[in-house]
Backbone as CSV, one residue per row, in Angstrom:
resi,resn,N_x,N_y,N_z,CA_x,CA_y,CA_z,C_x,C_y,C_z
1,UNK,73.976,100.876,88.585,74.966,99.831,88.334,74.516,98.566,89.045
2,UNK,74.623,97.324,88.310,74.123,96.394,88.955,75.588,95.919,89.620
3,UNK,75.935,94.760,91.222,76.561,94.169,91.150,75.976,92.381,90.933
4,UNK,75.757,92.127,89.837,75.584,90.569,89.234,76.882,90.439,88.724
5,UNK,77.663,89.203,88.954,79.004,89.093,87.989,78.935,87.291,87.998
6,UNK,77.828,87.327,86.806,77.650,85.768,86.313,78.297,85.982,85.267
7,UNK,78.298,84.748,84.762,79.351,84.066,83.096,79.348,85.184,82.526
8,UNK,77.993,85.668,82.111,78.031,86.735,81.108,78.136,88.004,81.141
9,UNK,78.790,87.965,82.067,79.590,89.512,82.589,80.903,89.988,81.853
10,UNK,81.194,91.470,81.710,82.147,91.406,81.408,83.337,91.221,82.277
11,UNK,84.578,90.518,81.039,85.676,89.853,81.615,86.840,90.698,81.666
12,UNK,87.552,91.068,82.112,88.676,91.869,82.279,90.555,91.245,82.055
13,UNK,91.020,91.053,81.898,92.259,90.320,82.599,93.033,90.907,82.922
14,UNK,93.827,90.983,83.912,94.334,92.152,85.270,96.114,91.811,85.645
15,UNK,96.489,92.114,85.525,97.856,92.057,86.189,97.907,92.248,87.386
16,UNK,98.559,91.540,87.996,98.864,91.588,89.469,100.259,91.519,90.385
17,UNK,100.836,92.613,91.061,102.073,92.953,91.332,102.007,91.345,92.331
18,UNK,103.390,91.039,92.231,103.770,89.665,93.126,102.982,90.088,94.707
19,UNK,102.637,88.331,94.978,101.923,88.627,96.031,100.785,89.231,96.498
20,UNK,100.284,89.993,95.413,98.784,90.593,95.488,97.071,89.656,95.320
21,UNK,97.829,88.600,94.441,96.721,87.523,94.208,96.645,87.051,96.125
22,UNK,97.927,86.022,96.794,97.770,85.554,97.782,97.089,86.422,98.645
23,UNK,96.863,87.671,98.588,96.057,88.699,99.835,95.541,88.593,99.337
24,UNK,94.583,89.003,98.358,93.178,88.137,97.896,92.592,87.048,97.912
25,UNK,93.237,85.944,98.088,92.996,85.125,98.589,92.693,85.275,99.883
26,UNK,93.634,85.652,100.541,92.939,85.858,102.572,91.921,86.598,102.847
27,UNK,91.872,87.473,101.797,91.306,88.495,102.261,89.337,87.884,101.528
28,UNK,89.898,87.474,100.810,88.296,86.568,100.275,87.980,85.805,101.403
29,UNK,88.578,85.005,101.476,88.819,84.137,102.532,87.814,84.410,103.944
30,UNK,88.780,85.131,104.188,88.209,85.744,105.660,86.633,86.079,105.357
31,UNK,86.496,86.938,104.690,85.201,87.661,104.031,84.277,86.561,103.723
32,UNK,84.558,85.363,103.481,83.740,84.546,103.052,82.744,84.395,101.880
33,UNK,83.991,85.549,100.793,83.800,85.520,99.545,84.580,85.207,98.383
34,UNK,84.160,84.937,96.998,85.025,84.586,96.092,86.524,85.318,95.905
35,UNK,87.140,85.487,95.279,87.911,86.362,94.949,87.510,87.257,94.296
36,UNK,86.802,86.992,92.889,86.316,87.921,92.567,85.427,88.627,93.191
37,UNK,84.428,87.923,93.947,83.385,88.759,94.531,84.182,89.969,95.887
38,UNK,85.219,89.308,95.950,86.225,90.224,96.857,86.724,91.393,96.316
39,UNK,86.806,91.267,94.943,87.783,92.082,93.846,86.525,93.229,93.682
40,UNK,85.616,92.229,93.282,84.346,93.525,92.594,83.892,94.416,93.998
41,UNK,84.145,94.088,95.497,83.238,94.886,96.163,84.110,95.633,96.268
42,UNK,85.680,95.428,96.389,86.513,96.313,96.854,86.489,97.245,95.905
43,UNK,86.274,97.258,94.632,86.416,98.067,93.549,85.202,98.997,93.632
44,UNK,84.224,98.217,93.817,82.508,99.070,93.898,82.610,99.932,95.112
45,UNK,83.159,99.654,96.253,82.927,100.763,96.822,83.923,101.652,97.346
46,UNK,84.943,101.840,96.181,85.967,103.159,96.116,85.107,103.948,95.017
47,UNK,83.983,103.610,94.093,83.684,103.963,93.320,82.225,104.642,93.650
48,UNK,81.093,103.773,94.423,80.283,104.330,94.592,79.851,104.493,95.996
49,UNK,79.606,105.610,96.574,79.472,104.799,97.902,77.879,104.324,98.505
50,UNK,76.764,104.315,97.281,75.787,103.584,97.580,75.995,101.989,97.181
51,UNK,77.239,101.439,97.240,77.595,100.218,96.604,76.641,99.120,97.208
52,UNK,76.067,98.387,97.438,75.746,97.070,97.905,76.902,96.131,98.438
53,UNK,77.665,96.890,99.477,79.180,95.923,99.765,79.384,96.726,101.136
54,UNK,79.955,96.055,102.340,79.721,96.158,103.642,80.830,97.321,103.819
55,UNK,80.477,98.123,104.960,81.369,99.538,105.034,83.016,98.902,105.482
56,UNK,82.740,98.026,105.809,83.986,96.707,106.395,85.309,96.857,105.163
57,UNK,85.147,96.998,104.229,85.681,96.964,103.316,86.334,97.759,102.743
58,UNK,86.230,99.197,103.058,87.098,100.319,102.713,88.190,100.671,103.761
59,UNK,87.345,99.657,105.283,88.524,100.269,106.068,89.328,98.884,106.373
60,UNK,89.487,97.694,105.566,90.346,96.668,106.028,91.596,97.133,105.893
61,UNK,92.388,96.827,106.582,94.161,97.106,106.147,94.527,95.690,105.323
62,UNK,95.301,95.870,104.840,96.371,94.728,104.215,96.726,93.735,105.094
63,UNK,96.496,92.405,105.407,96.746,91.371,106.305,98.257,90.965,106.184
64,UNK,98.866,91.486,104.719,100.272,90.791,104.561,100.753,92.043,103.671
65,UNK,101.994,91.942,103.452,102.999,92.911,102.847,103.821,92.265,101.717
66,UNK,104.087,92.297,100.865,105.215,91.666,99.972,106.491,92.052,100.521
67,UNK,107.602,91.351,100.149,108.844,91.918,100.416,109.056,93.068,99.722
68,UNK,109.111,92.893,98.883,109.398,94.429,97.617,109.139,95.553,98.295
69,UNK,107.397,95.004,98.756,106.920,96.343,99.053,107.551,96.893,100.860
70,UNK,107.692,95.884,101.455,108.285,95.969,102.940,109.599,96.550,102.890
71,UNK,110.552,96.493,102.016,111.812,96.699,101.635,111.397,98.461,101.495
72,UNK,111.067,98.654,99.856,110.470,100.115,99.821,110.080,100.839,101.121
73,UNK,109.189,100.314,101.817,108.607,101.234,102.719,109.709,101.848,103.687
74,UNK,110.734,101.009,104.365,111.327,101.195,104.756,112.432,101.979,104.298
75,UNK,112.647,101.984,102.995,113.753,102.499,102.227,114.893,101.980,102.309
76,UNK,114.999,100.891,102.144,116.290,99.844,101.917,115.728,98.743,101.250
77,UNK,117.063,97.884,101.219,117.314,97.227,99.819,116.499,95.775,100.138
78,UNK,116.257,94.800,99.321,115.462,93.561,99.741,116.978,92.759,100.437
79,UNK,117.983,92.604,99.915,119.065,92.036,101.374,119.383,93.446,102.715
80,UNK,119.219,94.580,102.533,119.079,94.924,103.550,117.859,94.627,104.487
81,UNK,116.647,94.037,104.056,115.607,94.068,104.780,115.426,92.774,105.138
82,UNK,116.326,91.912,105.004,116.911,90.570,105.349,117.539,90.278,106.481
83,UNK,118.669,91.626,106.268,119.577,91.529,107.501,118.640,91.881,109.087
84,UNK,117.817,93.118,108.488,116.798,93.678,109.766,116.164,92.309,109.996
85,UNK,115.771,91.406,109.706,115.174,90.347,110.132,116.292,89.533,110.651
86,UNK,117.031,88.884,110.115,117.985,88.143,110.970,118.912,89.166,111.985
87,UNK,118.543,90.090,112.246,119.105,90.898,113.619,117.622,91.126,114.435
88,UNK,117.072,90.779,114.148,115.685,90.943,115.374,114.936,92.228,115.389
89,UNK,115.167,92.991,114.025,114.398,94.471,114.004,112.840,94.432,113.514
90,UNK,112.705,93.095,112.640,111.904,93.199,111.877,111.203,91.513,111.878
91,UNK,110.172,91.735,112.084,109.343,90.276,111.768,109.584,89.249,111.151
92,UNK,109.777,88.017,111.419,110.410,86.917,110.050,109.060,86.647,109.520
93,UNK,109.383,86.950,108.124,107.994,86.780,107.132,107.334,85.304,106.954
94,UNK,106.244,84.716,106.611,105.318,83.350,106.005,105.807,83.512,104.249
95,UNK,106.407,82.411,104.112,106.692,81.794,102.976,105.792,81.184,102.519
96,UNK,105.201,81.310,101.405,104.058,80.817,100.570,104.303,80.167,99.202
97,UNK,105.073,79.340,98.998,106.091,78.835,98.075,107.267,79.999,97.208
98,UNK,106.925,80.638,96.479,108.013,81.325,95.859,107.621,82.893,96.312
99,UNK,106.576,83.190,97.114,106.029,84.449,97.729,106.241,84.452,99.489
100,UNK,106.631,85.513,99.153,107.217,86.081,100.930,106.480,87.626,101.242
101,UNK,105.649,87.045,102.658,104.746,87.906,102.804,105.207,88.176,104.682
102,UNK,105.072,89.001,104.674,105.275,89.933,106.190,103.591,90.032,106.755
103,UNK,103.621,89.423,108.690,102.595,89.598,108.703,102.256,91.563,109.146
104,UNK,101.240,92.175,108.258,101.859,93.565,108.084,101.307,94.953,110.104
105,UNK,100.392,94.136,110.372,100.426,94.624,112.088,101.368,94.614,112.551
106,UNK,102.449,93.725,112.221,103.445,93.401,113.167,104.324,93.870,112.554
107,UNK,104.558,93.989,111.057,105.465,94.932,110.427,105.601,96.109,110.537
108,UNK,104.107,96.607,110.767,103.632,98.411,110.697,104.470,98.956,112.252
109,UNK,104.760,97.968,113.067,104.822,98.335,114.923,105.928,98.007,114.467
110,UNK,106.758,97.449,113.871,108.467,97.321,113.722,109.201,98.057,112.188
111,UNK,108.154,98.334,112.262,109.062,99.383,110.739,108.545,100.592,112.011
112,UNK,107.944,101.508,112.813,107.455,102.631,113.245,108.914,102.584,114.042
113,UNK,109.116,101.035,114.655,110.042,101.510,115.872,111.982,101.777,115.075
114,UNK,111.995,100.720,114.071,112.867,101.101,113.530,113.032,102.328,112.451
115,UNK,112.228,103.160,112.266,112.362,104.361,111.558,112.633,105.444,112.545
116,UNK,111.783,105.500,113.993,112.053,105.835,114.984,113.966,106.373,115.117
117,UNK,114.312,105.314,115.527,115.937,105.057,115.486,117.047,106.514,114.780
């Protein structure tokens, strides 16, 4: 398998659950790669593991959380997981215009202590 992903590659078009593009973005970001080139390594090496893509990459965690998904984890509702924030249980999330993202280290240590409970 080659990884080349010039023009004449094939094109895909992908759906993406809210908030999943913006962590791709950071997460390119950080990496100091495209998005796509972020997209294709992460994909290449769940798939092969002689991939040409740094071992860095299977073990990154998630830098941010969606609400949806922060809500779920916890098992309550997106205004219950509102209230845990305006009572001091839970991290106040980065607003990214119409996307609300939890920073998720700090979520993972306050969802542990409030499940705890």
């Amino acid at each position: 398998m080659t990884n080349n992903t010039g023009r004449d590659s094939d094109k895909f078009m992908l759906r993406l659950p809210e908030g999943m593009r913006h962590e791709i973005k950071v997460a390119a970001d950080h990496s100091g790669r495209s998005m796509n080139a972020e997209i294709v390594a992460r994909l290449g090496a769940t798939f092969d593991k002689e991939f040409d893509a740094p071992v860095e990459i299977v073990q990154i965690k998630p830098i941010s959380i969606s609400k949806q998904n922060a809500a779920a984890l916890l098992g309550v509702s997106q205004p219950e997981l509102d209230l845990l924030v305006e009572q001091g249980f839970i991290p106040r999330p980065k607003v990214a215009g119409t996307i609300i993202l939890y920073p998720a280290k700090e979520f993972e240590s306050a969802a542990r202590r409030f499940l705890a409970d």
